[in-house]
C-alpha positions in Angstrom: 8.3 -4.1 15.6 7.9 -7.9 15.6 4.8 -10.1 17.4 5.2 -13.2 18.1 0.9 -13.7 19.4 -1.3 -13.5 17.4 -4.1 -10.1 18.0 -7.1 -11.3 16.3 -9.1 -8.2 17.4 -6.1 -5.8 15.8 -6.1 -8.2 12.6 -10.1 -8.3 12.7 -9.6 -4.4 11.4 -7.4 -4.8 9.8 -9.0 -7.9 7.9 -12.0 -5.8 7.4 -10.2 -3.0 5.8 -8.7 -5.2 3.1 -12.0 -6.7 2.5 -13.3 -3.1 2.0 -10.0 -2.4 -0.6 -10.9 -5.4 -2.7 -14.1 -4.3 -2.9 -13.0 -1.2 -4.4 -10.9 -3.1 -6.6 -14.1 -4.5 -8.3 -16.2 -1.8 -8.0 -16.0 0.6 -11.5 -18.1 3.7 -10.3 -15.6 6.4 -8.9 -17.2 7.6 -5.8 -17.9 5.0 -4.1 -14.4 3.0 -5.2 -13.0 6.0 -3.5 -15.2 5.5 -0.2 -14.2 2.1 -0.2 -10.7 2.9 -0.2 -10.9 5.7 2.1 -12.5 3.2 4.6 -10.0 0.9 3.8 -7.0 2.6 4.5 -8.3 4.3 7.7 -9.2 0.3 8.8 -5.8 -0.9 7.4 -3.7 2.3 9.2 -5.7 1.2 12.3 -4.8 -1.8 12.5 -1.2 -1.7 12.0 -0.7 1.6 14.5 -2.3 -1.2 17.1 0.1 -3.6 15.9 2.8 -0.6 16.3 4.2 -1.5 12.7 6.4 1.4 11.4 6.8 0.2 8.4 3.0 -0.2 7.7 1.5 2.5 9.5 3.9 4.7 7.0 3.0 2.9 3.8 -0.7 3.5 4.9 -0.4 6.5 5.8 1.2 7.3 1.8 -1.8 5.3 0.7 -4.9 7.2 3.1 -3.3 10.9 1.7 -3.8 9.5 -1.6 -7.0 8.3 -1.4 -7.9 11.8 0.6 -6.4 14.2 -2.0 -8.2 12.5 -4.7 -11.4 13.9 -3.5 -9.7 17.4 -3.5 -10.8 19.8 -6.5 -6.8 20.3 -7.7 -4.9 19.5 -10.5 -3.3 16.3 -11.3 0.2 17.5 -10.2 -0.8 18.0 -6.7 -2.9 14.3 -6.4 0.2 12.6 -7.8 2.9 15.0 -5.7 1.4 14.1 -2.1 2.3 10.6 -2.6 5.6 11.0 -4.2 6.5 14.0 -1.5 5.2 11.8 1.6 7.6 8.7 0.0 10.3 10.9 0.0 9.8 12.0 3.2 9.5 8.8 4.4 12.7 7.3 3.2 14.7 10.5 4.4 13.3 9.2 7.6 14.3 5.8 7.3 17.8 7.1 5.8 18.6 9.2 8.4 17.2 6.1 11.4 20.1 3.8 9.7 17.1 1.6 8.6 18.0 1.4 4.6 21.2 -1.1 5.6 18.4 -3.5 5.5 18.1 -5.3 2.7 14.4 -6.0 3.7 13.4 -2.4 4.9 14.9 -0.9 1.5 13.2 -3.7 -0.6 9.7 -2.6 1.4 11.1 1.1 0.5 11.1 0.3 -3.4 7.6 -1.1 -3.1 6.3 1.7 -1.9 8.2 4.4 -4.1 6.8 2.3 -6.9 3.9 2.6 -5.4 3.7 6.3 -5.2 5.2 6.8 -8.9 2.1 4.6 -10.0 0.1 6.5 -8.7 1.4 9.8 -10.1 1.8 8.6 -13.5 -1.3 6.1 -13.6 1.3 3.2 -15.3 0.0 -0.5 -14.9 3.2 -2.1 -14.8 4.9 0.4 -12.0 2.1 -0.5 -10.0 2.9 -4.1 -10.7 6.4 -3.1 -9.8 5.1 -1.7 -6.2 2.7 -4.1 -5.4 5.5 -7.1 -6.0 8.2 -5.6 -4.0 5.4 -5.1 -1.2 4.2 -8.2 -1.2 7.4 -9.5 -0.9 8.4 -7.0 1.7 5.1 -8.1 3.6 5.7 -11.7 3.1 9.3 -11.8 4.9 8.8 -9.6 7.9 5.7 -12.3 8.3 8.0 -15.0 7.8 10.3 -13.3 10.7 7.2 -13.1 13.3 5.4 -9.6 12.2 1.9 -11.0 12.4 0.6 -8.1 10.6 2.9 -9.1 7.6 0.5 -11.5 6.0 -2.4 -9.9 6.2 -0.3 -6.9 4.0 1.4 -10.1 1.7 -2.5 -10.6 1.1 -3.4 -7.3 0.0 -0.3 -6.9 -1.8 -0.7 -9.8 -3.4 -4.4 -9.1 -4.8 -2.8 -5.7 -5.9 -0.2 -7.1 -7.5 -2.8 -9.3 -9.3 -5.3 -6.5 -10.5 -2.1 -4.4 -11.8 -1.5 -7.8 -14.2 -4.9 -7.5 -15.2 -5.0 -4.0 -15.8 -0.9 -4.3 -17.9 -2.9 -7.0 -19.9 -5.8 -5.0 -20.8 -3.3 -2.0 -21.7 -0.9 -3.4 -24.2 -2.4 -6.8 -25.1 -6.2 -6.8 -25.5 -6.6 -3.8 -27.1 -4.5 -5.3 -30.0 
């Protein structure tokens, strides 16, 4: 799971996928946000099954079903279920490997249930909640030679940022 070289061609995708995110991140008109993330996440899932990250490859796979469903025609339930039903899944997974005695594994676990819950009740400040414990998450397995890490603690980090924005929009400027 850990890299101790750098692979700039593997963090060149995956660079270019969180360049393509933060573009959807300022762009306001639905479709094409949605492109951009959809390109994104298939960039960003590339380049961390290259770097043969678990952990990431998992949390973009959560985030690529979620960007996919929300071109569906179906109901709210089912965008906001496919998240919270692949999270789940996910942390059986880890459950069951013996991977949750880690403090760091279960704190990258929280981010991304947050994460999902965001998403399936559109709340600001639980996506503030995932994007922290991500970046965080991302930040220490970089620290402890997962090259991959910082690009994540990056795009964590801008999330993170935009969910402040959007917590300050919701309860303080509109008073």
């Amino acid at each position: 799971m850990s890299t101790t070289k750098i692979n700039w061609r593997n963090n060149a995708i995956g660079i270019f996928g969180l360049l393509l995110v933060i573009i959807g991140n300022l762009i306001s008109v639905p479709v094409t946000q949605k492109i951009l993330y959809l390109f994104g996440s298939i960039f960003l899932l590339t380049s961390s099954s290259l770097e043969k990250n678990k952990f990431f490859v998992l949390l973009q796979i959560v985030v690529l079903a979620g960007t996919l469903i929300a071109f569906a025609p179906v109901g709210d339930g089912i965008k906001a279920g496919v998240p919270i039903v692949l999270t789940a899944i996910i942390m059986v997974y880890f459950a069951i490997a013996g991977e949750l005695k880690n403090r760091i594994t279960i704190l990258g676990c929280l981010g991304l249930l947050f994460l999902a819950a965001g998403y399936a009740i559109l709340n600001p400040i639980v996506y503030f909640l995932g994007g922290a414990f991500l970046t965080a998450y991302s930040f220490i397995v970089y620290r402890q030679g997962v090259q991959i890490g910082l690009l994540f603690a990056v795009l964590n980090f801008i999330f993170t940022i935009t969910s402040m924005v959007s917590i300050y929009h919701h309860y303080f400027a509109s008073n």
